[in-house]
TITORKE-814849 format. One record per residue: residue number from 1; x negated, y, z negated of N, C-alpha, C in turn; residue in one letter. Coordinates in Angstrom, 3 decimals. Each point is the difference from the previous one (the first is absolute). Example, Ala and Ser with C-alpha at 12.3 -4.5 7.8 and 13.67 -1.06 7.14 Angstrom:
2
<pt 1; <-13.190; -5.690; -7.800>; <0.890; 1.190; 0.000>; <-0.900; 1.200; 0.000>; "A">,
<pt 2; <0.350; 1.050; 0.720>; <-0.820; 1.190; -0.060>; <0.770; 1.090; -0.730>; "S">,
END
This chain:
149
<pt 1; <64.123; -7.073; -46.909>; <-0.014; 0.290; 1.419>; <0.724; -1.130; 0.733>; "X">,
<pt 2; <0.857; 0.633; 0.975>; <0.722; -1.148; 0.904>; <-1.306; -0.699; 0.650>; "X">,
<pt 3; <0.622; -1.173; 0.334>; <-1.004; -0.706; 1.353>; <0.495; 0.722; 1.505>; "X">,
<pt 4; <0.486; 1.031; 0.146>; <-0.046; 0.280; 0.997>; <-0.870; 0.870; 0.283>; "X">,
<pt 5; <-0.656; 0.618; -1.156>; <-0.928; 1.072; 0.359>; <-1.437; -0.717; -0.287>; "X">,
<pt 6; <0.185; -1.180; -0.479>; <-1.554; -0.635; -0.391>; <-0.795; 0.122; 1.553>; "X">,
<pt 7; <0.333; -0.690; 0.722>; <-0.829; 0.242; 1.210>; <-0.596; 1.387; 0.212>; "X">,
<pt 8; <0.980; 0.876; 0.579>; <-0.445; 1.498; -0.074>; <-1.229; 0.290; -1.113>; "X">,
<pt 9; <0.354; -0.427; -1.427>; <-0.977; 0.531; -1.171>; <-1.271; -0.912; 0.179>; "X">,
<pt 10; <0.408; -1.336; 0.599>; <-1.489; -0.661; -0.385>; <-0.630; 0.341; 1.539>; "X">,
<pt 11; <0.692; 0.708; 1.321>; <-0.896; 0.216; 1.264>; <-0.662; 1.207; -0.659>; "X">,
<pt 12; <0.666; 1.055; -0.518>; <-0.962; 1.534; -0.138>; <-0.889; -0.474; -1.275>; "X">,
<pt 13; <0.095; -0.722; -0.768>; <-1.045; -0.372; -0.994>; <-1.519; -0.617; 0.913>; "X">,
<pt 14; <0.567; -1.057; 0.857>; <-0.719; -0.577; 0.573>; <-1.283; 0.449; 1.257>; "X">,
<pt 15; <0.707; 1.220; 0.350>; <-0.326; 0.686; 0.924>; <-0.942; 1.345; -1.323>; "X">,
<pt 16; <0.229; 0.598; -0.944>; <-0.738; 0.822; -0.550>; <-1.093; -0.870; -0.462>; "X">,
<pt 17; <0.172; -1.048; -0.509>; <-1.254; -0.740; -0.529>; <-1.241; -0.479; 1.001>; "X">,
<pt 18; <0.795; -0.850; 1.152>; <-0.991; -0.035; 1.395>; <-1.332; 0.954; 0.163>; "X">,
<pt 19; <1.116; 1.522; 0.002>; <-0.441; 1.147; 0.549>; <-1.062; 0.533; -0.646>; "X">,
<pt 20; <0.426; 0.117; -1.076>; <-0.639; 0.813; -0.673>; <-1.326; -1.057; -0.736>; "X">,
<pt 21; <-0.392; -0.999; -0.602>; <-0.857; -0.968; 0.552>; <-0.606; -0.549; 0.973>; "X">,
<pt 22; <0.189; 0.150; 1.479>; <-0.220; -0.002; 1.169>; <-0.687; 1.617; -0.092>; "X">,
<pt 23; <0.387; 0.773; -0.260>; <-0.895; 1.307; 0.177>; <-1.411; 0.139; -1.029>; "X">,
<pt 24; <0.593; -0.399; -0.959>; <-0.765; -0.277; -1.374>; <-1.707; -0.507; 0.731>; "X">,
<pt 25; <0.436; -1.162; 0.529>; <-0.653; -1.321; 0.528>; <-1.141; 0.428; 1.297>; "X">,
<pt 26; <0.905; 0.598; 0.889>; <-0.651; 1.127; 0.895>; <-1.018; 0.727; -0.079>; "X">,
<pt 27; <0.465; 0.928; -1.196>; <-1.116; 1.576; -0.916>; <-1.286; -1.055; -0.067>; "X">,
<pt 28; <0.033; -1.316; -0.865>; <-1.113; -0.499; -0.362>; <-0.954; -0.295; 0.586>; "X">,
<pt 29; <1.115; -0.893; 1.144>; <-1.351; -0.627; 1.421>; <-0.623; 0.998; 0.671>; "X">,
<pt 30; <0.822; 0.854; 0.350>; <-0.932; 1.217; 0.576>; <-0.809; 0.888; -0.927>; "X">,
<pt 31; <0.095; -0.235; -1.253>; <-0.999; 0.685; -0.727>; <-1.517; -0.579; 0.010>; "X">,
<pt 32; <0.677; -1.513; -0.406>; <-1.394; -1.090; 0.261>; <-0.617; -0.357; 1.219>; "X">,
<pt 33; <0.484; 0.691; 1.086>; <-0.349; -0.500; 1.300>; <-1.278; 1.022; 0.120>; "X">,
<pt 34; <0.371; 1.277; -0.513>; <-0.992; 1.347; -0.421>; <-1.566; -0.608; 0.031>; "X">,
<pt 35; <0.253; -1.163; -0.974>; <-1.292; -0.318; -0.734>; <-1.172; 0.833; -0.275>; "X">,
<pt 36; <0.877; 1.042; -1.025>; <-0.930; 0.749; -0.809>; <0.879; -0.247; -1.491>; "X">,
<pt 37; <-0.440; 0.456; -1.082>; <0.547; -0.267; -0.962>; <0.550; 1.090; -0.828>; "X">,
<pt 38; <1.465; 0.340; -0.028>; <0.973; 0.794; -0.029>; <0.797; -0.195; -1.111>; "X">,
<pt 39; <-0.597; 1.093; -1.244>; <1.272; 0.651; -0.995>; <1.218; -0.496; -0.135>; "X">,
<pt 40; <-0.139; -0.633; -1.605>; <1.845; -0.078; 0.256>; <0.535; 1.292; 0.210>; "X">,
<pt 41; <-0.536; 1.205; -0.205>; <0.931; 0.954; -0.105>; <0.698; 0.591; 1.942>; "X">,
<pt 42; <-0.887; -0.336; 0.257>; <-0.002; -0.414; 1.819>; <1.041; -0.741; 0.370>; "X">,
<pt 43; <-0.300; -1.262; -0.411>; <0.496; -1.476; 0.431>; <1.837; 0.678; -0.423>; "X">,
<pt 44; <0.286; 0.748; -1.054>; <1.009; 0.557; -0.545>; <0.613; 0.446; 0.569>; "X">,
<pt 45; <-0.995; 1.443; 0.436>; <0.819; 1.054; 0.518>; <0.252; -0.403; 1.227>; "X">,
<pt 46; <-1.089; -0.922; 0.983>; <0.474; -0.367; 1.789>; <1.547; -0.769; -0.606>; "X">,
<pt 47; <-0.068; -1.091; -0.561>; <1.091; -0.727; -0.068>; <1.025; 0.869; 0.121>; "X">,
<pt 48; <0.105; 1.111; -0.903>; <1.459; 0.843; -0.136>; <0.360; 0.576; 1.053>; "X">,
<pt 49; <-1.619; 0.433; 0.515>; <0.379; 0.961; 1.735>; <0.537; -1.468; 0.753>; "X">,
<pt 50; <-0.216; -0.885; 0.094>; <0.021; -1.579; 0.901>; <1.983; -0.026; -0.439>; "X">,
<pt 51; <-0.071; 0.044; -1.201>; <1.860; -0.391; -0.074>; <0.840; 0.938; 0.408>; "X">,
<pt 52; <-0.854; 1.237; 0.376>; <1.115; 1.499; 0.469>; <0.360; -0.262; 1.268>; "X">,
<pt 53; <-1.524; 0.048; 0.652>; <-0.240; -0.492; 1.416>; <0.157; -1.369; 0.949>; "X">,
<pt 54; <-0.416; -0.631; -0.694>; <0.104; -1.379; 0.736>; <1.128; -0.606; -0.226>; "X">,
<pt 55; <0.878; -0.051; -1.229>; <0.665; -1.067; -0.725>; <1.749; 0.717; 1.313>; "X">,
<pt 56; <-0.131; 0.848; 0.337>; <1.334; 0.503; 1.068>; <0.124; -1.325; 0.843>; "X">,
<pt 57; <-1.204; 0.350; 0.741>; <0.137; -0.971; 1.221>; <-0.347; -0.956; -0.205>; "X">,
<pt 58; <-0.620; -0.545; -1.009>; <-0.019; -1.912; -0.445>; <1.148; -0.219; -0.309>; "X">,
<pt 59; <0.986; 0.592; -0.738>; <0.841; 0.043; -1.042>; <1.295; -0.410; 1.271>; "X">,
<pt 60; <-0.220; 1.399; 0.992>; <0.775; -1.320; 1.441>; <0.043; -0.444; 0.203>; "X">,
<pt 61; <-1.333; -0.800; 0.636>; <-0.167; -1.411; 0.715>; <0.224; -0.837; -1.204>; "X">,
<pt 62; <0.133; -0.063; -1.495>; <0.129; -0.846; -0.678>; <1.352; -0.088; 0.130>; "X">,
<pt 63; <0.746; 0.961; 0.099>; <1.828; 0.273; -0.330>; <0.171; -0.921; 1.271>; "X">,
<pt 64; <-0.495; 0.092; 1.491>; <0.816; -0.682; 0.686>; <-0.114; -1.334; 0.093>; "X">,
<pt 65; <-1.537; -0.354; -0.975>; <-0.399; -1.368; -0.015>; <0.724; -0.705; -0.823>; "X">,
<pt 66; <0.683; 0.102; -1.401>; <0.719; -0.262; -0.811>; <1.486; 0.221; 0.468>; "X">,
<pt 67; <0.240; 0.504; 0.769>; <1.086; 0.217; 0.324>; <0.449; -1.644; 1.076>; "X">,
<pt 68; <-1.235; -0.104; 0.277>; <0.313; -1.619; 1.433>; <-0.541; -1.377; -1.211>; "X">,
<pt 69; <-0.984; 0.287; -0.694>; <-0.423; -0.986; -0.725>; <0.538; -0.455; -1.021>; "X">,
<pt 70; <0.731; 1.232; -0.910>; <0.905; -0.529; -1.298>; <1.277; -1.112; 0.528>; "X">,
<pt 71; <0.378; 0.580; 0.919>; <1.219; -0.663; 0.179>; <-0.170; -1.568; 0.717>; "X">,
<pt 72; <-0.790; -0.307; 0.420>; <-0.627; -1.224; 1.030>; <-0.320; -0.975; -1.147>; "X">,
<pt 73; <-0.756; 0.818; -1.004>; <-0.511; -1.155; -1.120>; <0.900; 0.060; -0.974>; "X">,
<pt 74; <1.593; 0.594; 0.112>; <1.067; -0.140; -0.740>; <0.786; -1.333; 0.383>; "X">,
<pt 75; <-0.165; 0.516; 1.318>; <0.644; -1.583; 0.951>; <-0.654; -1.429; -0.170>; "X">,
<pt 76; <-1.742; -0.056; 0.180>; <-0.551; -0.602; -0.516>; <0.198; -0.786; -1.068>; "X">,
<pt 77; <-0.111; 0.862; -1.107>; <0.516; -0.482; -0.958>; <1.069; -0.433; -0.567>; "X">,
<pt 78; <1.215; 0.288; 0.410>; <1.641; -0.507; 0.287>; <-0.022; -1.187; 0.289>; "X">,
<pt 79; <-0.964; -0.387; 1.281>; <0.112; -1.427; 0.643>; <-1.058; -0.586; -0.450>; "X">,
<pt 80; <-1.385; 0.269; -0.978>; <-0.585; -1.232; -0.258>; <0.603; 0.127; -1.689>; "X">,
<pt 81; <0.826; 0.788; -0.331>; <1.034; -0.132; -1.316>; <-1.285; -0.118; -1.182>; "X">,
<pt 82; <-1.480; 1.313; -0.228>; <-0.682; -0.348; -0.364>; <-1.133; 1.054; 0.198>; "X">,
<pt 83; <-0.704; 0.301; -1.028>; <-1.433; 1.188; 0.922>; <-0.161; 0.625; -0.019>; "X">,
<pt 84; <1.510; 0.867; -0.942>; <-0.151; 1.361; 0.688>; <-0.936; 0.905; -0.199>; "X">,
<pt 85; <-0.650; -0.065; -0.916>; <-1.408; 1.243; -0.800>; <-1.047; -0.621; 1.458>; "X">,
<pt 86; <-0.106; -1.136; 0.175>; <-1.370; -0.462; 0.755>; <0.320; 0.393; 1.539>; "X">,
<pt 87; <1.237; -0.066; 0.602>; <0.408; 0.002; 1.349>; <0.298; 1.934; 0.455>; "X">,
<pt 88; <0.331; 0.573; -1.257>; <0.217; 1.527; 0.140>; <-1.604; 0.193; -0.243>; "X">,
<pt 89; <-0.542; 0.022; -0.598>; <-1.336; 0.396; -0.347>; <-0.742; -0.335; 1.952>; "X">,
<pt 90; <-0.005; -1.261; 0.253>; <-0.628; -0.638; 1.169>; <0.372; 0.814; 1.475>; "X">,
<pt 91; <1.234; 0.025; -0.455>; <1.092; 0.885; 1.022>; <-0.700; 2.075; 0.145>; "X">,
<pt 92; <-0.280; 0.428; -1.149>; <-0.799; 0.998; -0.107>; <-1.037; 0.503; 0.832>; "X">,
<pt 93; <-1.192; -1.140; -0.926>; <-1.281; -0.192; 0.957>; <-0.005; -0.131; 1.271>; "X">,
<pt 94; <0.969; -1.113; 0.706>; <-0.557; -0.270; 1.270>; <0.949; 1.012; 0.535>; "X">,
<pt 95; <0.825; 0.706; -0.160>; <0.980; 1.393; 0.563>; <-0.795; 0.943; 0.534>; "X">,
<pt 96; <-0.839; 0.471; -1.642>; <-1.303; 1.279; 0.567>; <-0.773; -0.801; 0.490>; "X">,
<pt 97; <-0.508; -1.081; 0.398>; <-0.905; -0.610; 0.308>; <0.018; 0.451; 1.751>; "X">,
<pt 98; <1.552; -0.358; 0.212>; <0.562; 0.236; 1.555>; <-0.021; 1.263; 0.501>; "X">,
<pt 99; <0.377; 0.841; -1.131>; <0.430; 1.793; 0.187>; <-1.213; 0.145; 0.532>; "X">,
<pt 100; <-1.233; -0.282; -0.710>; <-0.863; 0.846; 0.070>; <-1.189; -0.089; 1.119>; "X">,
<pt 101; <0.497; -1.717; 0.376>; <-0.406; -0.300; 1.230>; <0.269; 0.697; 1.275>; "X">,
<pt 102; <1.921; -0.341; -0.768>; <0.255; 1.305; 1.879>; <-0.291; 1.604; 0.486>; "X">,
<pt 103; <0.056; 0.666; -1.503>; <-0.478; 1.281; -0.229>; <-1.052; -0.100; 0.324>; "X">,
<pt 104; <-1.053; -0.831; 0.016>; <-1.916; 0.519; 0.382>; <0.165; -0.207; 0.959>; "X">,
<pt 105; <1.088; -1.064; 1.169>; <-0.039; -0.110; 1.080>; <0.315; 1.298; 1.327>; "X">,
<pt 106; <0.854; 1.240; -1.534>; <0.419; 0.317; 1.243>; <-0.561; 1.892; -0.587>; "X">,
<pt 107; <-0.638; -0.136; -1.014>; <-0.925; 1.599; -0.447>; <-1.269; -0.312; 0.861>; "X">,
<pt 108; <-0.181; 1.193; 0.092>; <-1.920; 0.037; 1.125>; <-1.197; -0.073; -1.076>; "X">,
<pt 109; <0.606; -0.257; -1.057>; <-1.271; 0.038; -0.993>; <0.414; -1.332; 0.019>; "X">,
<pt 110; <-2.298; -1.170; -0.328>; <0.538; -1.154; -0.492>; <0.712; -0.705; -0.964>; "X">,
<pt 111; <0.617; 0.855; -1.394>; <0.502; -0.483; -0.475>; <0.630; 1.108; -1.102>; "X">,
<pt 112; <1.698; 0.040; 0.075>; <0.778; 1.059; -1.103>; <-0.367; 0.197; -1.390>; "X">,
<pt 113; <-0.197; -1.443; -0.342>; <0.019; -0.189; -1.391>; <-2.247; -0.274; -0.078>; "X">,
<pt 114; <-0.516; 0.923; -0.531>; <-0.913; -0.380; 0.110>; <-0.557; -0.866; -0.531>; "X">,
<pt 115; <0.695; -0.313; -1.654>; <-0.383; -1.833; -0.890>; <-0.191; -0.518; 1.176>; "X">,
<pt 116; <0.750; -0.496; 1.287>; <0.580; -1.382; 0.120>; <-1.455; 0.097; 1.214>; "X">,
<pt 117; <-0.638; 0.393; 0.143>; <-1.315; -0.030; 1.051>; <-0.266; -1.510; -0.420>; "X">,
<pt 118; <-0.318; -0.380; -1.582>; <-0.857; -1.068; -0.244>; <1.190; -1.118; -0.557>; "X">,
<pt 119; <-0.188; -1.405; 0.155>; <0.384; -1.166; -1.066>; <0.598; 0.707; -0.917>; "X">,
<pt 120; <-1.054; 0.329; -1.008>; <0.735; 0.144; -1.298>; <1.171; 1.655; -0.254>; "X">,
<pt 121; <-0.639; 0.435; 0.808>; <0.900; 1.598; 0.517>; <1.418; -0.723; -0.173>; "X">,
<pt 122; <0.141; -0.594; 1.044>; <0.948; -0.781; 0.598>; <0.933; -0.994; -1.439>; "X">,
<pt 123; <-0.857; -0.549; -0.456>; <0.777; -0.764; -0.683>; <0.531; 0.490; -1.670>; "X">,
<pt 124; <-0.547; 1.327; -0.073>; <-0.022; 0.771; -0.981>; <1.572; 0.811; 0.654>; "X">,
<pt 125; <0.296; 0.222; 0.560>; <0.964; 0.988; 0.497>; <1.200; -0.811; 0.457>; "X">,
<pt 126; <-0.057; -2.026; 0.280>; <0.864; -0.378; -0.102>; <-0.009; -0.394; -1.621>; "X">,
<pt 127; <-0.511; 0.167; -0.227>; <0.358; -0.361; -2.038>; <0.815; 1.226; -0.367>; "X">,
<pt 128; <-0.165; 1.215; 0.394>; <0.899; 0.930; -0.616>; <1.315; 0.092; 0.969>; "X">,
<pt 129; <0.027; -0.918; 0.597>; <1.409; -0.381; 0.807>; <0.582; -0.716; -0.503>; "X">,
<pt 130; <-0.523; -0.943; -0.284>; <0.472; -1.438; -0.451>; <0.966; 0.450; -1.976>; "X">,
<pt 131; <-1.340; 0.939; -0.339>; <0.817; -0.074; -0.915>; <1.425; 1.160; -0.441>; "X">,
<pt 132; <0.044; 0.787; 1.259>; <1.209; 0.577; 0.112>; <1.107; -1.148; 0.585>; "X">,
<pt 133; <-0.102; -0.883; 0.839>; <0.381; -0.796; -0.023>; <0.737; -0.916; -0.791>; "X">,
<pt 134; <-1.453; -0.697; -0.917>; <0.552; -0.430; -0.962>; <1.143; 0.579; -1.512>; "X">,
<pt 135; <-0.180; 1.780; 0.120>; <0.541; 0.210; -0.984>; <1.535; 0.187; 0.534>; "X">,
<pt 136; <-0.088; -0.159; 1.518>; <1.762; -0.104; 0.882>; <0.401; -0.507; -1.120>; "X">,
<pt 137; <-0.521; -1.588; 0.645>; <0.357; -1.193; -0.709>; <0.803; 0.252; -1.381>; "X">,
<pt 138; <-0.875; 0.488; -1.150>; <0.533; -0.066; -1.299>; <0.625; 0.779; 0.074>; "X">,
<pt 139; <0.233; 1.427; 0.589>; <1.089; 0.952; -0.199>; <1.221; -0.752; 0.236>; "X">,
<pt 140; <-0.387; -0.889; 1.603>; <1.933; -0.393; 0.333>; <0.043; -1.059; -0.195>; "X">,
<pt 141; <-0.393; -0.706; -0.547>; <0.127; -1.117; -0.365>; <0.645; -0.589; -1.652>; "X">,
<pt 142; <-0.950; 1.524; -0.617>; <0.026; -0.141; -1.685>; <2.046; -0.158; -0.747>; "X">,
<pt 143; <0.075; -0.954; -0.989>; <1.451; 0.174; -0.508>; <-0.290; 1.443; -0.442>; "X">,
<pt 144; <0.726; 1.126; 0.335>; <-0.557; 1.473; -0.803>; <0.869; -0.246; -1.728>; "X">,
<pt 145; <0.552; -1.035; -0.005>; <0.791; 0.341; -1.556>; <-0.929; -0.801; -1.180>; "X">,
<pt 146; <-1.118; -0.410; 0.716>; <-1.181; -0.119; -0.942>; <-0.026; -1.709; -0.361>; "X">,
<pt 147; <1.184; -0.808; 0.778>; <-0.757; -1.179; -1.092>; <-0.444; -0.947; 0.850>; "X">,
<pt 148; <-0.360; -0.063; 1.232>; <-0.551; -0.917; 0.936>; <-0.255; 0.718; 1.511>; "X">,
<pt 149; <-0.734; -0.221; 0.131>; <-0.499; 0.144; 1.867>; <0.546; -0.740; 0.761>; "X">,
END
């Protein structure tokens, strides 16, 4: 693969992994928020209805979040010549961290993403950012002819 398409391949990598872990992440907290105790075969089948349904419109706000954040912690990393898995990953998290701030600011419900009500909601849903993020990183970053990064 040229390096001209690495970016392109490592944003839509970066952006399906977010997403679809970010939805993943979602199904759970709101299963456990239930607090009754719920079937894997449940926990299963919501998840799959959760990635039909939900994963559209996360899968946006993640696309436009990666879309401002990949490239900032590209620059980042250009000028501290250094980082890049830790500064794309960081760059991730605090992206949806922002999205999702301004989105609850401006839906009439208290909050889009329902994980992110609590701390750990919250910090569970920038981990599946971070590590779309981080896998930017190794996509555009990686030598693709196999003998060094």
């Amino acid at each position: 693969m040229t390096k001209r398409w690495r970016p392109l391949v490592a944003y839509v990598a970066a952006v399906l992994d977010a997403t679809l872990l970010g939805s993943i992440v979602q199904t759970q907290f709101n299963l456990a928020a239930l607090g009754a105790e719920i079937s894997f075969s449940t926990r299963l089948a919501t998840t799959g209805h959760d990635l039909l349904g939900f994963t559209p419109l996360y899968g946006s706000l993640v696309a436009i979040m990666m879309l401002g954040a990949m490239p900032v912690a590209t620059l980042v990393t250009r000028w501290l010549g250094f980082g890049a898995w830790s500064i794309h990953a960081l760059a991730a998290a605090l992206g949806l961290w922002g999205m999702l701030s301004i989105v609850d600011a401006l839906v009439p419900m208290p909050t889009l993403v329902a994980a992110t009500r609590s701390l750990e909601g919250t910090l569970a849903m920038m981990t599946t950012a971070a590590l779309g993020g981080w896998g930017y990183a190794i996509l555009a970053y990686l030598d693709w002819d196999g003998t060094s990064w």
